[in-house]
C-alpha positions in Angstrom: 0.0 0.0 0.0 1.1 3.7 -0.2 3.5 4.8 2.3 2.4 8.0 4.0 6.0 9.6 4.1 5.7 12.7 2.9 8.2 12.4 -0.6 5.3 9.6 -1.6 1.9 11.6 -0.9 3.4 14.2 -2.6 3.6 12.1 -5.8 0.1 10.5 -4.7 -0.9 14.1 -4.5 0.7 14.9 -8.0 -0.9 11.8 -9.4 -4.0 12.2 -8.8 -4.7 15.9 -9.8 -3.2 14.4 -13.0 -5.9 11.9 -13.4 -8.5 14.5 -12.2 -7.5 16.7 -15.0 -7.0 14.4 -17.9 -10.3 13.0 -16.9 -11.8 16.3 -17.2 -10.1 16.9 -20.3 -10.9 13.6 -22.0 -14.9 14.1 -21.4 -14.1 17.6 -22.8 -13.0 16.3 -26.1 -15.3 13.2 -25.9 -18.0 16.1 -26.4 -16.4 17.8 -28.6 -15.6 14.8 -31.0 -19.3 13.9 -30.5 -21.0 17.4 -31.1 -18.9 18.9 -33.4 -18.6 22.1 -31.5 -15.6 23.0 -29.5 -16.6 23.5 -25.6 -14.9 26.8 -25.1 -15.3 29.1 -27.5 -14.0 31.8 -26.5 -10.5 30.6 -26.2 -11.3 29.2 -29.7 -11.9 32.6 -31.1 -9.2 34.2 -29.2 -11.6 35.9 -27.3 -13.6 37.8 -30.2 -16.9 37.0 -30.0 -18.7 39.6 -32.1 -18.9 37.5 -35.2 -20.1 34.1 -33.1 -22.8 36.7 -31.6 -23.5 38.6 -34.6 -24.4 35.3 -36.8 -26.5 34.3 -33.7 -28.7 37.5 -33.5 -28.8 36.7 -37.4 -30.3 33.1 -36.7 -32.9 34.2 -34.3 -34.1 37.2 -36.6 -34.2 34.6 -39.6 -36.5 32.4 -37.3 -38.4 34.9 -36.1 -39.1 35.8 -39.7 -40.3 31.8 -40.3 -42.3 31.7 -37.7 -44.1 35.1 -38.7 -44.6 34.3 -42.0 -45.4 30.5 -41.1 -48.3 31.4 -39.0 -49.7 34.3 -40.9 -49.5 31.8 -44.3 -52.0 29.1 -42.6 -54.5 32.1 -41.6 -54.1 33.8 -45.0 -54.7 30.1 -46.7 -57.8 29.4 -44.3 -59.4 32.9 -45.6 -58.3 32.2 -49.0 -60.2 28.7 -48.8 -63.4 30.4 -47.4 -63.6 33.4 -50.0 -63.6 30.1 -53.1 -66.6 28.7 -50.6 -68.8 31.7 -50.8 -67.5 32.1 -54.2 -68.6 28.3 -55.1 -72.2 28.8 -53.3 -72.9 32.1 -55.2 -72.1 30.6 -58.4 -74.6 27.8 -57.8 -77.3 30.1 -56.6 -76.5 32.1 -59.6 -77.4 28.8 -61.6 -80.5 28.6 -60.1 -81.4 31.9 -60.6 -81.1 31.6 -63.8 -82.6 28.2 -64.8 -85.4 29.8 -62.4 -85.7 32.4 -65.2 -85.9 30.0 -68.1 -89.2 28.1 -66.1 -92.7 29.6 -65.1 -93.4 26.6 -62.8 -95.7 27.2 -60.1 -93.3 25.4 -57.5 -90.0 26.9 -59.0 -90.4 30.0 -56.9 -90.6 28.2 -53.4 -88.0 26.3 -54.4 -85.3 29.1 -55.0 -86.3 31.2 -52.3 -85.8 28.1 -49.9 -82.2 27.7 -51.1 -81.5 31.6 -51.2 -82.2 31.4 -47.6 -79.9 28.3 -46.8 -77.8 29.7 -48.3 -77.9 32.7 -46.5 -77.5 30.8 -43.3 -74.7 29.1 -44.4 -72.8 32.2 -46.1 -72.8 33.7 -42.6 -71.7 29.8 -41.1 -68.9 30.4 -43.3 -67.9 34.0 -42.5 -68.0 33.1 -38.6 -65.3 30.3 -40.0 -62.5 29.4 -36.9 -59.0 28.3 -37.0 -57.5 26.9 -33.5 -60.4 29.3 -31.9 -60.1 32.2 -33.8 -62.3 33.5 -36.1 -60.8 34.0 -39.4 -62.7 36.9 -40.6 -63.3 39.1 -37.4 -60.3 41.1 -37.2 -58.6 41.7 -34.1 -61.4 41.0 -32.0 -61.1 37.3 -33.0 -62.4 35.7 -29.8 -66.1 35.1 -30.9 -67.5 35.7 -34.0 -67.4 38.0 -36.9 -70.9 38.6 -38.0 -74.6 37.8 -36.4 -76.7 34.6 -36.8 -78.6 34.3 -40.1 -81.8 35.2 -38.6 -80.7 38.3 -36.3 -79.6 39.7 -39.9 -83.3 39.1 -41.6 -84.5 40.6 -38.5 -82.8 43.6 -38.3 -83.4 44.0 -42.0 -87.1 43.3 -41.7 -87.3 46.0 -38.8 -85.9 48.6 -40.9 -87.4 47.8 -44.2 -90.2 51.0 -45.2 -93.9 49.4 -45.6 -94.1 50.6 -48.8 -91.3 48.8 -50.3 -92.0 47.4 -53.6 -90.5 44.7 -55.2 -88.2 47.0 -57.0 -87.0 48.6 -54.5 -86.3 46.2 -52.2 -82.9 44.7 -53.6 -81.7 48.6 -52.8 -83.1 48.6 -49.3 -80.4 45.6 -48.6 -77.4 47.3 -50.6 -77.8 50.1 -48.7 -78.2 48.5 -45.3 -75.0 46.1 -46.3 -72.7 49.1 -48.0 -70.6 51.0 -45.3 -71.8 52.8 -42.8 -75.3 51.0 -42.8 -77.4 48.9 -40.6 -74.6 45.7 -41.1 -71.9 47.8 -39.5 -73.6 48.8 -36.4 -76.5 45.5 -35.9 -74.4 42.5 -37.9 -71.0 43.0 -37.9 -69.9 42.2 -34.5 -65.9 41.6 -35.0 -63.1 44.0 -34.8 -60.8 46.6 -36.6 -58.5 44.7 -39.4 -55.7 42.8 -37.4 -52.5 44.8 -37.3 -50.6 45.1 -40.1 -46.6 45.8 -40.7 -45.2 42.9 -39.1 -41.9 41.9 -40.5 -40.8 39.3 -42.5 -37.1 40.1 -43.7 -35.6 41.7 -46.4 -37.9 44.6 -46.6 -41.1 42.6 -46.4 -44.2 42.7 -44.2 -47.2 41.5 -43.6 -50.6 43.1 -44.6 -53.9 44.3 -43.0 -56.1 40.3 -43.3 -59.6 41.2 -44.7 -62.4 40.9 -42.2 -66.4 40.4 -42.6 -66.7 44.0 -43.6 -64.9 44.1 -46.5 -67.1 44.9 -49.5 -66.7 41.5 -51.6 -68.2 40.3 -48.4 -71.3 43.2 -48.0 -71.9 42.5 -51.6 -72.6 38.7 -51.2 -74.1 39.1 -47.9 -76.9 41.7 -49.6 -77.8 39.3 -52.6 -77.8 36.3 -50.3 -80.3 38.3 -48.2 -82.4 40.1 -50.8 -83.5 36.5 -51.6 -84.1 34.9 -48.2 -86.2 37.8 -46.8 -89.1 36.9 -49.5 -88.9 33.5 -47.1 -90.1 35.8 -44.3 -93.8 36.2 -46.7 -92.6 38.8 -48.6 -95.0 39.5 -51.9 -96.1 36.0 -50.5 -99.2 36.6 -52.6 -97.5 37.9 -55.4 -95.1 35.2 -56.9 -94.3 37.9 -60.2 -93.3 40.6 -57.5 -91.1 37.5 -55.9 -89.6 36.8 -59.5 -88.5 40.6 -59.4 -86.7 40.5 -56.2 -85.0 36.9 -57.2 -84.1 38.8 -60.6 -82.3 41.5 -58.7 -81.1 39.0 -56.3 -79.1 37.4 -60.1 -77.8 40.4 -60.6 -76.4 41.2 -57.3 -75.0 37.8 -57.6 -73.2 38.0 -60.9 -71.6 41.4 -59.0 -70.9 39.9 -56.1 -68.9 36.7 -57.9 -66.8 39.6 -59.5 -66.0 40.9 -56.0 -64.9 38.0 -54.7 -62.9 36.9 -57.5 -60.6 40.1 -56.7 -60.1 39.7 -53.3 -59.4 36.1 -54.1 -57.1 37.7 -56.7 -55.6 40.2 -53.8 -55.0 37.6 -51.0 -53.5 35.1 -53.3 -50.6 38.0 -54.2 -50.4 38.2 -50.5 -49.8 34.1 -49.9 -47.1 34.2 -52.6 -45.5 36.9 -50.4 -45.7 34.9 -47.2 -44.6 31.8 -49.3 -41.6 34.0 -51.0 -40.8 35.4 -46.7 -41.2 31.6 -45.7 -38.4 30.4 -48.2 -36.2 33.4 -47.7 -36.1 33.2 -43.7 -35.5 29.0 -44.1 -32.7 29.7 -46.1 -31.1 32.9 -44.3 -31.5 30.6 -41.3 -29.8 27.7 -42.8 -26.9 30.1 -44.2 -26.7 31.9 -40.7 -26.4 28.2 -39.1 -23.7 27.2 -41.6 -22.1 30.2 -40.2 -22.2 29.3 -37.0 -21.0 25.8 -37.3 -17.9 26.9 -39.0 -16.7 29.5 -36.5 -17.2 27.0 -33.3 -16.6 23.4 -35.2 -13.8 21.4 -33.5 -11.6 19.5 -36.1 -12.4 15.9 -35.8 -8.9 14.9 -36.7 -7.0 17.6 -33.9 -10.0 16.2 -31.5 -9.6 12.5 -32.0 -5.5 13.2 -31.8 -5.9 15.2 -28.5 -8.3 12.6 -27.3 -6.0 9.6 -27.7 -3.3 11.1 -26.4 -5.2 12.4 -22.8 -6.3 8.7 -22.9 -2.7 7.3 -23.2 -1.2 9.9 -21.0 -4.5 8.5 -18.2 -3.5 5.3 -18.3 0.2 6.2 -17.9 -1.0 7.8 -14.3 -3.0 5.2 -13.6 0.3 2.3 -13.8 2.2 4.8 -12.1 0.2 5.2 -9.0 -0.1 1.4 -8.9 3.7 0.8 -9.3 3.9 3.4 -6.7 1.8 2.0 -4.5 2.6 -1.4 -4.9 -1.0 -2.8 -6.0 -0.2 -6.5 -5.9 -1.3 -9.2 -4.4 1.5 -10.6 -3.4 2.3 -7.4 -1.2 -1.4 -7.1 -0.1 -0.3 -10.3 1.4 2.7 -9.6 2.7 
C-alpha cells in the first residue's frame, strides 16, 4: 500500500490531480468529437466574440421571420379557402337563378327562395369560420365571432325595411343597409378593426392588414344572399311575379358579387405568394446563418480524436504509475 511519508503523498498528490485533469479533459473532447462544436469558444476565437454573436442575432431574426410568415400563411390560406366557398355557393345560386328564369313553374319559386335562404344561413356559417379558436374573418377581436346569426340579420333587415317597399326597391333597401356605414356595421357586424398590419418578415417585407367580414366583396354577397331569403319571411307571398323581381335582382347582385370575390381572391393570393416568397427566404437565411455558425465554433475531428488519444494514453500512464507506486499486488497485499 502507499507509504504516507511525505516524498510519496506528494507524488500520490501529484498523481492524482493528474488523473482528475485528464479525466476532465478527456470528457471535454469526448463532447467535442461527439457534437462537433468545440466546448470553449472563447478561447477558440481568441476571445472575439462579435462574429459568433453577430451570426447568432442573425439566426434568431431569420427564425423569427419563419415563424411570422409560417403562422400568418396558414391564416391567409384558411381565408383564402373560405372566399372560393362563398364564391362556389354564389355561383350555384347564380345557376338557379337563372334556370329559375328559363321556367314559369308554379313550384319553381318556393324552391329558389328556400335555397337563397340556406344559403344565406350558411354564407354567414362560413364568415363566422374558426381556426385553432379564432375567427378567421373578425379582425382583431377574434375571440367570438365575426358577423350575427342568419336570422338576427333578416331581423334587423325586416325592422328597418319602409312598408311601402316594392319589389323593386327592395334589392336597394339591402345594398344600402350592407354598404358602409349602414345597418350591417352597427347590428351584424360584431368583430373588430382589421388585425394589425406591418409585421416583418425580412428583407424589406411585411405582412398586410387580413380582410375581415366588412370588406365589400363580403357586404356584396351578404346583400344578394339576403335580398333572396327575406321573401322567405312572406314577402309578396301573394305575389309570386313581385317575388320573381326581387330573385331577378337577387341574379344580378349575384353576378356582382362573384366579381368581388374573385378580386379579393385575386388580392390575397398576391399576399400568400408573399408569405410563401418570406417563408423560403427566412429557411434559407436561417440555414446560411447556421452554416455560419458551425464553421466558426466546429472542432476539427482529426485535432479532437488526436488530443483525445493522447489524454487517454497519457490517463493510463498515471493510472500504472500510482499502482507501481503504491505497490498494488497481491502478493504485497499479502505480505
Amino acid at each position: 500500500m502507499i507509504d504516507t511519508r511525505f516524498g510519496d503523498m506528494a507524488r500520490f498528490t501529484s498523481l492524482r490531480r493528474d488523473s482528475g485533469r485528464l479525466n476532465r479533459q478527456i470528457s471535454v473532447l469526448a463532447g467535442e468529437l461527439a457534437s462537433g462544436v468545440v466546448a470553449d469558444k472563447a478561447r477558440h476565437l481568441r476571445g472575439d466574440l462579435t462574429r459568433l454573436a453577430s451570426v447568432s442575432r442573425a439566426m434568431e431574426r431569420a427564425l423569427v421571420h419563419r415563424h411570422t410568415a409560417e403562422a400568418a400563411g396558414l391564416v391567409i390560406g384558411a381565408q383564402q379557402g373560405v372566399i372560393d366557398d362563398i364564391r362556389n355557393m354564389a355561383q350555384a345560386r347564380l345557376g338557379d337563378l337563372t334556370i329559375l328564369d328559363q321556367s314559369r313553374s308554379a313550384g319553381a319559386v318556393p324552391a329558389v327562395i328556400d335555397t337563397m335562404a340556406q344559403g344565406f344561413s350558411d354564407l354567414v356559417n362560413r364568415l363566422n369560420t374558426s381556426l385553432a379558436g379564432r375567427t378567421l374573418l373578425a379582425g382583431a377581436t377574434s375571440d367570438g365571432p365575426a358577423v350575427v346569426s342568419a336570422d338576427t340579420l333578416l331581423d334587423a333587415l325586416l325592422a328597418g325595411l319602409p312598408p311601402d317597399t316594392d319589389a323593386a326597391d327592395l334589392a336597394t333597401h339591402v345594398a344600402q343597409w350592407f354598404a358602409d356605414g349602414g345597418g350591417f356595421d352597427s347590428a351584424g357586424y360584431v368583430g373588430g378593426p382589421p388585425a394589425k398590419a406591418g409585421l416583418a418578415l425580412g428583407q424589406g417585407m411585411t405582412t398586410s392588414a387580413a380582410p375581415t367580414a366588412r370588406d365589400a366583396a363580403f357586404r356584396t354577397t351578404l346583400a344578394a344572399f339576403a335580398t333572396g331569403a327575406l321573401l322567405s319571411r312572406g314577402l309578396y307571398a301573394t305575389d309570386p311575379e313581385s317575388q320573381r323581381v326581387v330573385l331577378w335582382d337577387a341574379a344580378q347582385a349575384l353576378g356582382r358579387a362573384n366579381a368581388a370575390l374573385t378580386g379579393l381572391a385575386a388580392r390575397i393570393g398576391v399576399e400568400e405568394a408573399k408569405l410563401a416568397e418570406a417563408t423560403s427566404r427566412a429557411v434559407a437565411e436561417h440555414t446560411a446563418m447556421t452554416l455560419a455558425r458551425n464553421a466558426l465554433i466546429e472542432a476539427d475531428p482529426y485535432e479532437t480524436a488526436t488530443r483525445l488519444e493522447q489524454a487517454m494514453g497519457q490517463l493510463d500512464m498515471v493510472y500504472t504509475l500510482t499502482a507501481r507506486l503504491s505497490r498494488l499486488s497481491l502478493v504485497e497485499y499479502l505480505r
